[in-house]
One Martini backbone bead per residue (centre of mass of N, CA, C, O) as a GRO file, in nm:
protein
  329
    1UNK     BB    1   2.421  -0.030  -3.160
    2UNK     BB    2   2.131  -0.114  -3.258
    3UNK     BB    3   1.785  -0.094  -3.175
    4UNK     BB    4   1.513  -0.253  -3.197
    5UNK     BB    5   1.153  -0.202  -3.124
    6UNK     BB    6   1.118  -0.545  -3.016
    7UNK     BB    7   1.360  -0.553  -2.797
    8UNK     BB    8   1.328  -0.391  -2.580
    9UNK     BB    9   1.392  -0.397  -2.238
   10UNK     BB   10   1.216  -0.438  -1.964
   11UNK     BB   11   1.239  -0.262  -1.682
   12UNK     BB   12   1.201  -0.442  -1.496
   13UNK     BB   13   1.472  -0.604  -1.581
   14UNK     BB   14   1.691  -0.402  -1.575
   15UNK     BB   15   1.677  -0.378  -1.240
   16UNK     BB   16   1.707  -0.669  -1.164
   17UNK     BB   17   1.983  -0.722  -1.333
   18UNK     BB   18   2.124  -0.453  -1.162
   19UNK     BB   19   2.098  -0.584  -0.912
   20UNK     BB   20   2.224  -0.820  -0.935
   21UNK     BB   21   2.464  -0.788  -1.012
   22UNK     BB   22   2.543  -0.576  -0.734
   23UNK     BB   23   2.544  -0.845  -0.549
   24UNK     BB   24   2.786  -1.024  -0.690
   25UNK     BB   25   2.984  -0.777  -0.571
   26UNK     BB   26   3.226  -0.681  -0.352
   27UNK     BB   27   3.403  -0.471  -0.510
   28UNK     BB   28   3.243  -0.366  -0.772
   29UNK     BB   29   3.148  -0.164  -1.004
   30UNK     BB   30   3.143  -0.007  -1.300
   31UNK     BB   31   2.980   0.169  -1.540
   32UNK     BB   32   3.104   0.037  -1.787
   33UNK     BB   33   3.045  -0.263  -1.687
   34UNK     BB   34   2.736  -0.198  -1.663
   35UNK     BB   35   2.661  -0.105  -1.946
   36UNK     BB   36   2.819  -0.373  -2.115
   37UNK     BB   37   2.663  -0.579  -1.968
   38UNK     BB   38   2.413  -0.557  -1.871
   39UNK     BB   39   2.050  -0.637  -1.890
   40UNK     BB   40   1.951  -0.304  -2.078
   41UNK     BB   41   2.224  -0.232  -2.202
   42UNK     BB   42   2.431  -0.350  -2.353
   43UNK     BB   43   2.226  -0.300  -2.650
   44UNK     BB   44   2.354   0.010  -2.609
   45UNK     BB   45   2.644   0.011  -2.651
   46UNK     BB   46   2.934   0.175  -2.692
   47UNK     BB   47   3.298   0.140  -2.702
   48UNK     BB   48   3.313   0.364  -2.920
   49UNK     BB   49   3.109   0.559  -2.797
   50UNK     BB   50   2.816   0.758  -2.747
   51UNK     BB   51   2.663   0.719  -2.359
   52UNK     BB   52   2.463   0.947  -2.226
   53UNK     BB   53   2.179   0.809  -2.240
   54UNK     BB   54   2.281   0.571  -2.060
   55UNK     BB   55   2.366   0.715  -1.842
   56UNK     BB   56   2.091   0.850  -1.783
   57UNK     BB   57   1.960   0.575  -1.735
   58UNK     BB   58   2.117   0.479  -1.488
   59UNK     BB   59   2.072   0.744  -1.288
   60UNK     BB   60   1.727   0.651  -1.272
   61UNK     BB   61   1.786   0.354  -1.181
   62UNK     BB   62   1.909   0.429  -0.889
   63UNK     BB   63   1.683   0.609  -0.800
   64UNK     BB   64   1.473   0.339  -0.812
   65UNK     BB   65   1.609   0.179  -0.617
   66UNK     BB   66   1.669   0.331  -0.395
   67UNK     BB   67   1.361   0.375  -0.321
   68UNK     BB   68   1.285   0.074  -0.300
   69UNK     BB   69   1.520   0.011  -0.044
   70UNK     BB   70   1.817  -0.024  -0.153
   71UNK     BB   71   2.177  -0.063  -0.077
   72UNK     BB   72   2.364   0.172  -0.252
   73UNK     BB   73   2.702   0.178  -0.338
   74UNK     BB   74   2.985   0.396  -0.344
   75UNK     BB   75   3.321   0.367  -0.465
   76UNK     BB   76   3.592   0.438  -0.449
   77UNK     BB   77   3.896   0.458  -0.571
   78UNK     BB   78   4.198   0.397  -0.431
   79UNK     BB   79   4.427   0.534  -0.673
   80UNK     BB   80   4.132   0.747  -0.756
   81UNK     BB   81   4.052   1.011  -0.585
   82UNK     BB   82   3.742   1.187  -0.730
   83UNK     BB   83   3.728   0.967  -0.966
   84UNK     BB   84   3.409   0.916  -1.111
   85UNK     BB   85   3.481   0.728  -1.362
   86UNK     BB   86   3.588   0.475  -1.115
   87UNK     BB   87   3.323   0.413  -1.004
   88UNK     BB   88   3.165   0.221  -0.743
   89UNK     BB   89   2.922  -0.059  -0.735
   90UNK     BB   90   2.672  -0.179  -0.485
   91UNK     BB   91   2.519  -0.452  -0.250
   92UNK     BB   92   2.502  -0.513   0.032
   93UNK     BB   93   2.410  -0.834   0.160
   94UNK     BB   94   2.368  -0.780   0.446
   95UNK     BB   95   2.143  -0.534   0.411
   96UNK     BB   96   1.963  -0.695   0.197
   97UNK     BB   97   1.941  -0.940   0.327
   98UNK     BB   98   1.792  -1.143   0.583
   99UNK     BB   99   1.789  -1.217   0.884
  100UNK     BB  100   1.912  -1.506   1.025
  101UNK     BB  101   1.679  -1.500   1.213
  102UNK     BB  102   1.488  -1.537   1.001
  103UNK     BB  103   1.138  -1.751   0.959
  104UNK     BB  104   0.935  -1.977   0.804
  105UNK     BB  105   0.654  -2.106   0.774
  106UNK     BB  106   0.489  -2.321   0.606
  107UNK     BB  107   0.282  -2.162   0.567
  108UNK     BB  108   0.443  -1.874   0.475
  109UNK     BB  109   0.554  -2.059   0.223
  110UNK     BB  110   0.298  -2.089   0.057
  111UNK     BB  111   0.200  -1.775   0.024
  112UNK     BB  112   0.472  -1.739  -0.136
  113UNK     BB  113   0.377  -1.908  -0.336
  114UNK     BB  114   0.184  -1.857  -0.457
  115UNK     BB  115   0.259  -1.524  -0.538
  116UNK     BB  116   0.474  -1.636  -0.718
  117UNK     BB  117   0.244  -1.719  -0.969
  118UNK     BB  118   0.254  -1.430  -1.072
  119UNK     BB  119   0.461  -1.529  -1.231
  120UNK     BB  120   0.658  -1.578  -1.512
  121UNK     BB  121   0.908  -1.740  -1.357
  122UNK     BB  122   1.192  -1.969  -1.156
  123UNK     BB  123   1.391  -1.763  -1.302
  124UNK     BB  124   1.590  -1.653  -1.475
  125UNK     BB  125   1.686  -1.529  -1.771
  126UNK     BB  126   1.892  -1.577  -2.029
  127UNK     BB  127   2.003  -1.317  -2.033
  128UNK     BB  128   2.048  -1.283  -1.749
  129UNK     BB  129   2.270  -1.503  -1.715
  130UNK     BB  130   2.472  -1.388  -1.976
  131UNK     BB  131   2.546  -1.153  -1.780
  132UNK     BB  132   2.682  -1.333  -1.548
  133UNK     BB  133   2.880  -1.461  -1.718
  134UNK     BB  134   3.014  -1.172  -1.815
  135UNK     BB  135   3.113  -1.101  -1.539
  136UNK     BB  136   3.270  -1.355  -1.446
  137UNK     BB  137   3.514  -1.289  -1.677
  138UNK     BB  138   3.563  -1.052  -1.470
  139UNK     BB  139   3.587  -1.117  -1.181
  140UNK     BB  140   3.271  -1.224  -1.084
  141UNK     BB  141   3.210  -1.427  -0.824
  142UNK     BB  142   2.941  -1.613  -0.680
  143UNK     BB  143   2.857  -1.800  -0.414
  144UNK     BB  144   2.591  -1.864  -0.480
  145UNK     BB  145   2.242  -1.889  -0.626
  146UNK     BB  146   2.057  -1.647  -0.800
  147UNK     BB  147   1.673  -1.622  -0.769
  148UNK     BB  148   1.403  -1.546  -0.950
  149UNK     BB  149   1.190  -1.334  -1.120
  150UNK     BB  150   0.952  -1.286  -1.384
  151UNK     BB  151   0.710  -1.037  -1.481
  152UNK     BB  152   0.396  -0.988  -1.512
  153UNK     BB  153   0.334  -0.774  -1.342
  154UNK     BB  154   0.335  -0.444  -1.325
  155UNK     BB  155   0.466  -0.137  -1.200
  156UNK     BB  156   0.394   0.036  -1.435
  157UNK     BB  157   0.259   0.213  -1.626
  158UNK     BB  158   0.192   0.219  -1.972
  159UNK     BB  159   0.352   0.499  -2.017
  160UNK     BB  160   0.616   0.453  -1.936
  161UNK     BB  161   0.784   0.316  -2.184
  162UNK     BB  162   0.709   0.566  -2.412
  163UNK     BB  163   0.843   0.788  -2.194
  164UNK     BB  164   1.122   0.686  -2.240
  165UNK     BB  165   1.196   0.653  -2.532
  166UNK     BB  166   1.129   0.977  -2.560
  167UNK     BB  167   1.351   1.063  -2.378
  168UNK     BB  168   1.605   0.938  -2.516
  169UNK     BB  169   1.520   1.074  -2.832
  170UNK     BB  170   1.397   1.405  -2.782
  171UNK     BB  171   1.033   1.316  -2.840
  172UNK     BB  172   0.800   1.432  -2.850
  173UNK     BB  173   0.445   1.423  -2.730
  174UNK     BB  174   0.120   1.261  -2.698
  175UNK     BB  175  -0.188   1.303  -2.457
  176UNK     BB  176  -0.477   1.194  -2.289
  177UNK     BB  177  -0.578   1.418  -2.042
  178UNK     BB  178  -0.762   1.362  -1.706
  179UNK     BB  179  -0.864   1.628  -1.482
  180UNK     BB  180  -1.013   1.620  -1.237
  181UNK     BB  181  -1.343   1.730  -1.312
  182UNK     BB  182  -1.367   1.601  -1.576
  183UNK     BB  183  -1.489   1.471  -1.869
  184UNK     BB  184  -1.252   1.553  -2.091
  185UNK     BB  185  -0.998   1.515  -2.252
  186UNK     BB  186  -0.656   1.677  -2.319
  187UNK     BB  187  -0.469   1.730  -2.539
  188UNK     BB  188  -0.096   1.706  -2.524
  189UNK     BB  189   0.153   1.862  -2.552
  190UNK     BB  190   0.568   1.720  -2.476
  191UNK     BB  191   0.867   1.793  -2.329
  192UNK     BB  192   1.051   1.580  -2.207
  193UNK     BB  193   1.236   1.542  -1.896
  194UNK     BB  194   1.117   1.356  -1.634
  195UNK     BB  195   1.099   1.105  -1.439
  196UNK     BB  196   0.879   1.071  -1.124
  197UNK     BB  197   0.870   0.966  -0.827
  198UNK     BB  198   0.591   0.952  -0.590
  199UNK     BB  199   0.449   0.806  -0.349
  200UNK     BB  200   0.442   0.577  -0.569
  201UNK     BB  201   0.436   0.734  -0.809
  202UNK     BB  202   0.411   0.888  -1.155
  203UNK     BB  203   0.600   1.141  -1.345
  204UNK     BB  204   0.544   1.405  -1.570
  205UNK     BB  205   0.827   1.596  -1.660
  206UNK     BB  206   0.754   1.900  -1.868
  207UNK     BB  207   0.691   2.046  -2.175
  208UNK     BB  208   0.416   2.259  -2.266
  209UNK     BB  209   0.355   2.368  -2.578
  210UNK     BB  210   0.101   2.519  -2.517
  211UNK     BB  211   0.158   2.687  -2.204
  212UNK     BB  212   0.438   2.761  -2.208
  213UNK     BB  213   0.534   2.504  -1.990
  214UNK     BB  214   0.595   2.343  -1.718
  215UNK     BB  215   0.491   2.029  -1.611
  216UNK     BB  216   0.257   1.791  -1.459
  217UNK     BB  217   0.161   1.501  -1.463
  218UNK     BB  218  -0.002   1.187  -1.374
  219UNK     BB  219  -0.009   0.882  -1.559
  220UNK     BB  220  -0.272   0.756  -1.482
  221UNK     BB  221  -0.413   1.029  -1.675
  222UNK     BB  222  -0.349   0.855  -1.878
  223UNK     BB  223  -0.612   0.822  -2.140
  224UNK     BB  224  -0.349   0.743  -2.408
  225UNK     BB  225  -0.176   0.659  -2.582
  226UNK     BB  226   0.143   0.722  -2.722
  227UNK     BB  227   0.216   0.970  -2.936
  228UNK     BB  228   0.463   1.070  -3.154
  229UNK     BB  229   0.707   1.280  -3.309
  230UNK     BB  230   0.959   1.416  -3.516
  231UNK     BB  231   1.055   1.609  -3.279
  232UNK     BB  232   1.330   1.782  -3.154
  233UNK     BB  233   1.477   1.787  -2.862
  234UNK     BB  234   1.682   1.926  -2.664
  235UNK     BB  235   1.850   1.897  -2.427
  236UNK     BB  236   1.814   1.858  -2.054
  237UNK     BB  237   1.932   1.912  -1.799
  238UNK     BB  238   1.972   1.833  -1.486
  239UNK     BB  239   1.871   2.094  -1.342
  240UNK     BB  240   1.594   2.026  -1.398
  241UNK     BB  241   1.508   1.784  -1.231
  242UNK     BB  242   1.621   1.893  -0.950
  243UNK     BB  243   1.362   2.108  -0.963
  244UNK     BB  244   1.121   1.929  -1.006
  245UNK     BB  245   1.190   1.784  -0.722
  246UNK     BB  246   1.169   2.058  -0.534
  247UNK     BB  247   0.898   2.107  -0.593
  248UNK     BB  248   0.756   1.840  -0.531
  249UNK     BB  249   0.847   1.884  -0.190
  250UNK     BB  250   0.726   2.205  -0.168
  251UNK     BB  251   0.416   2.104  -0.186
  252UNK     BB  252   0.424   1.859   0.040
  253UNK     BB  253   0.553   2.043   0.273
  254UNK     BB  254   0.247   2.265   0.231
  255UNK     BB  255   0.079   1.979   0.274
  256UNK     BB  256  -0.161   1.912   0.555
  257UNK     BB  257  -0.325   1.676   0.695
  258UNK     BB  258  -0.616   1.625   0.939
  259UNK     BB  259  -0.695   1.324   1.068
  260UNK     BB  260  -0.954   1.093   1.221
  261UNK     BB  261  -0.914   0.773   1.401
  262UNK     BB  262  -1.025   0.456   1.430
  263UNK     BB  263  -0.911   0.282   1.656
  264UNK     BB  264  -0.786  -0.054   1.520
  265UNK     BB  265  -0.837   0.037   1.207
  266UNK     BB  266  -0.716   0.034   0.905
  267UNK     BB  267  -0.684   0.367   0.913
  268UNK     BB  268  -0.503   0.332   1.125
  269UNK     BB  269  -0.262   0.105   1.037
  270UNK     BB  270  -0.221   0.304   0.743
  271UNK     BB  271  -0.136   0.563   0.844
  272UNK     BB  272   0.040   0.537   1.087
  273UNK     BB  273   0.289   0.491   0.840
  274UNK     BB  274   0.240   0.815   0.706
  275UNK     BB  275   0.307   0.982   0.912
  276UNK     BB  276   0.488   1.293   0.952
  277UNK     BB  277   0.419   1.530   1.220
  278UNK     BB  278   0.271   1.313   1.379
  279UNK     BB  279   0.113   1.203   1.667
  280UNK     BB  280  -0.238   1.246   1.818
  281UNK     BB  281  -0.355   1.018   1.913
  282UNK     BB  282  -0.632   0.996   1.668
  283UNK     BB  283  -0.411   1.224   1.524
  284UNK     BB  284  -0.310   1.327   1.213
  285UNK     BB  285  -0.023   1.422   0.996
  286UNK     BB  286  -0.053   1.444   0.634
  287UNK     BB  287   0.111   1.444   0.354
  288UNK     BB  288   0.082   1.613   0.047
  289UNK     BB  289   0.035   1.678  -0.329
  290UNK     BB  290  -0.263   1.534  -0.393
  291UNK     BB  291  -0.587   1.587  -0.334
  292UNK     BB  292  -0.718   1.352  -0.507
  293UNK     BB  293  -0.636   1.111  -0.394
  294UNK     BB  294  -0.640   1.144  -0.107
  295UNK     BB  295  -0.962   1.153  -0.082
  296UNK     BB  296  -1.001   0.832  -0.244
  297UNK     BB  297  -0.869   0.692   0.006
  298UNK     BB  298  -0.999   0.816   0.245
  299UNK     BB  299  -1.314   0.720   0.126
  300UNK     BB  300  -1.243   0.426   0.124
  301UNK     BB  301  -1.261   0.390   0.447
  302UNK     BB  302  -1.500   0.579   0.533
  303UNK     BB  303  -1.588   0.567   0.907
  304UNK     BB  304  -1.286   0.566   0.960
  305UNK     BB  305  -1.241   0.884   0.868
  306UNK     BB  306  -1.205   1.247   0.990
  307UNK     BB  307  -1.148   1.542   0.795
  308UNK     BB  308  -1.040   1.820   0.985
  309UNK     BB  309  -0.812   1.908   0.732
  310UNK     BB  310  -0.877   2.063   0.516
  311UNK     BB  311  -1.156   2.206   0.339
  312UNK     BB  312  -1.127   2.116   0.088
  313UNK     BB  313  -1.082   1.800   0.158
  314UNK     BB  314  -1.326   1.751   0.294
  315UNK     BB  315  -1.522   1.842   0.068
  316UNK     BB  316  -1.389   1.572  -0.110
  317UNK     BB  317  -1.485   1.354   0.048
  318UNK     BB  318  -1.807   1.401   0.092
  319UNK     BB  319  -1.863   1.363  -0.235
  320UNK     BB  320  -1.771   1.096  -0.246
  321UNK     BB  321  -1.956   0.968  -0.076
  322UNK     BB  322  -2.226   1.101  -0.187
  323UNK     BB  323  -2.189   0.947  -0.455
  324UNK     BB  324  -2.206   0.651  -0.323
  325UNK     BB  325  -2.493   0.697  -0.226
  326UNK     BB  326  -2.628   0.764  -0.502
  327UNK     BB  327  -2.525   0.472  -0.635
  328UNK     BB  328  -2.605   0.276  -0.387
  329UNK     BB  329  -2.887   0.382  -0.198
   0.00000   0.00000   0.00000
């Protein structure tokens, strides 16, 4: 079945969906059993058709829920141990939700309820209803009702959905691309591999069509609309991805900072919850990927961090203060 392009179900939706239907079964679903009914695969699924662009989009939506420190788990057939294609899939409530002794006061159920505010509506949406009701048919049956929001504020950029698109399709996009210290932006022409999620940030990593190899983009810094070409390249292996993720691995395991926090400051507060080898007293050492990220984020702390190595990041943050201080006198 086609899907016009004003149907397409947005990513937040289809992954909400998906974490709901794993969540109402006990025994798992199969990959078939949820790529034909959960709401934002069931719309292209083809009964008696090739759905291999659809399995890997369940793939990297797997990857993106256990990112979010979701409970996935896999489990064999009992009576076709091995066979990848009956494995199924669930989230154990007991795993994912709050333990039976925690409770909110009436104040902290306010505050729950205003941030519940920003979003756009207090129940799940019609079509991911009639996924639960097809599920249900399967002899999935949940014991509660499972009430959720659908999401008004997005939470990835805005590049992201048009370059999921171009993923499915196999066609080429152009895009420009804003680099730290540059003035202007430089269109870049790519044939799109994998997005990657890394500490919270999205990219994209892709075949550069100009500098002829494969590049990392930051999403953020895409700072024009994507626009699509006619041109189609071949699919991409996975061991693609898997060496992009490990090239990231790489980069953030080889660069660490080391910082000075005021014990008790917000920096203090934020960052020792991200230090990665250690903590020695009020000195931190931070793992990075991106040196201007972090230079931005360290620079926003102000007088509550002190940069002590490496020198150019260092000498990123000093720019950055120096900068604030030429601005606002």
């Amino acid at each position: 079945m086609a899907v016009a392009a004003g149907s397409r179900v947005p990513v937040e939706e289809r992954l909400f969906s998906l974490v709901l239907a794993l969540l109402a079964t006990e025994a798992g679903l199969t990959k078939a059993e949820i790529l034909s009914t959960v709401q934002g695969y069931r719309q292209r699924y083809r009964a008696s058709g090739d759905n291999a662009n659809l399995e890997r989009q369940f793939e990297r939506d797997k990857d993106d829920i256990r990112e979010l420190g979701v409970p996935l788990e896999t489990l064999e057939s009992p009576g076709e141990p091995g066979n990848n294609q009956n494995l199924r899939y669930r989230i154990p409530r007991g795993d994912y939700e709050l333990p039976s002794d925690i409770s909110f006061s009436p104040e902290e159920t306010t505050l729950l309820n205003l941030a519940a505010m920003v979003w756009r509506e207090g129940s799940i949406s019609g079509e991911s209803r009639r996924a639960i009701l097809k599920l249900r048919s399967l002899g999935v049956v949940t014991d509660e009702p499972v009430i959720g929001y659908a999401p008004r504020l997005r939470v990835r950029d805005v590049a992201f959905e048009p370059l999921t698109a171009a993923l499915d399709k196999h066609v080429i996009v152009r895009f420009g691309y804003l680099k730290p210290g540059e003035q202007d932006a430089r269109t870049r022409t790519v044939a799109p591999i994998a997005l990657i999620q890394r500490e919270g940030r999205w990219i994209l990593h892709g075949e550069d069509q100009d500098a002829g190899g494969t590049r990392n983009f930051l999403l953020r810094r895409i700072v024009s609309p994507i626009s699509t070409t006619n041109t189609r390249y071949p699919a991409f292996p996975e061991s693609a991805t898997e060496s992009a993720k490990a090239e990231l691995d790489k980069i953030w395991e080889s660069r660490a900072a080391i910082v000075e926090v005021i014990p008790g400051s917000d920096a203090a507060t934020r960052l020792s919850k991200r230090a990665d080898t250690g903590i020695d007293g009020d000195t931190l050492t931070l793992h990075y990927s991106d040196a201007d990220l972090l230079a931005d984020e360290l620079a926003g702390f102000g007088p509550e961090v002190l940069v002590l190595g490496p020198e150019s990041l260092r000498g990123a943050v000093r720019d950055r203060l120096l900068r604030t201080e030429a601005d606002h006198g």
